[in-house]
N, C-alpha and C positions, 0 to 999 in steps of 0.2 A: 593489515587492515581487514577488516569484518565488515561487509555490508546486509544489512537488513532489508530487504524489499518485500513493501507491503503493500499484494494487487487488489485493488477496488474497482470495481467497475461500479458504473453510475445506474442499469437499467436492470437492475435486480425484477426476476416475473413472481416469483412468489410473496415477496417482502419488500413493499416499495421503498426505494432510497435505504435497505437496509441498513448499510457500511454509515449513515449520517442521522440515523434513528434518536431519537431522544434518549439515553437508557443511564437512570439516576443522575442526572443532569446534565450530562455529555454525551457530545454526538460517539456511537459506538465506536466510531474509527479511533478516537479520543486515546481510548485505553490500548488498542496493540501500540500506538507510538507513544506513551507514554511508558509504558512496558520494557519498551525499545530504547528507548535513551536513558530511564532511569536505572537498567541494566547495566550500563557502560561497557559493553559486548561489542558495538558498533563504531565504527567511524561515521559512517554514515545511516540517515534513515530515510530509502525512498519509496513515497508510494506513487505505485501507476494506477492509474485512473484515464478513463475518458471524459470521463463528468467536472467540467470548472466548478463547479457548487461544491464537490471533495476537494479536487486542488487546492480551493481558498480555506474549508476547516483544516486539512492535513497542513499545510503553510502556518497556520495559526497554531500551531500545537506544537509545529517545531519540526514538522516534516520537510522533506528537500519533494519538488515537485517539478523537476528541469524540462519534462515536456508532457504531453497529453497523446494517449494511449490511440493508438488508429482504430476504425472503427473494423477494420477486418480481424482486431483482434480485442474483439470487446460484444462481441455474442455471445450466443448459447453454449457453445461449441468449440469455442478457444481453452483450452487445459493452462494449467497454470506454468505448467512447464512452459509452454510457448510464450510466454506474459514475463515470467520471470528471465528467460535467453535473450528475447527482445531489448528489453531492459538492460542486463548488463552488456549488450553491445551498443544501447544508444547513450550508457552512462561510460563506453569503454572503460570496463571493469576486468576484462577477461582475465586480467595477470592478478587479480586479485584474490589469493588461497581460499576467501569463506565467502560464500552469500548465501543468507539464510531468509526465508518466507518465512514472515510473521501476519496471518490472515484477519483483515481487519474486524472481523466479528468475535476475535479472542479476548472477551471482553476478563476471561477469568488468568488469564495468563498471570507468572508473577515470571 
């Protein structure tokens, strides 16, 4: 199994709400997890998030959203490595060979 984790944090400083932005008429998160499943790469597609206003689009699109991100890791200053370890220890994933980040602003991915 392959998992995909796609981190979004809700309180983007440059670009508000970037990750849920209108972009050609989907929220931008829209296209990594569509990307992501129409690949068939993945078992799974999860995104972390602290923001329930992502959770509810990424859920709607077909993403898995099993909990919401702590706020100690969801500042300026959290790397994604940390975002992603977190992650596959609160999804216990660890024995699972591949997990790949797909960042939800990829809106050009194929």
């Amino acid at each position: 199994m392959t998992i995909c984790i796609i981190p979004a944090r809700g309180n983007s400083k440059r670009i508000l709400n970037k990750n849920i932005i209108n972009f050609y008429g989907k929220p931008i998160i829209y296209y990594a997890i569509n990307s992501a499943k129409k690949s068939k790469l993945f078992s799974r597609v999860i995104v972390s998030t602290d923001s329930k206003k992502i959770a509810n689009i990424a859920k709607k699109y077909g993403a898995e959203v099993p909990f919401l991100r702590s706020k100690k890791l969801s500042d300026d200053f959290t790397t994604s490595k940390e975002v992603i370890i977190d992650t596959i220890k609160k999804i216990s994933s660890e024995k699972e060979r591949y997990h790949c980040c797909i960042y939800p602003t990829s809106v050009l991915l194929k």
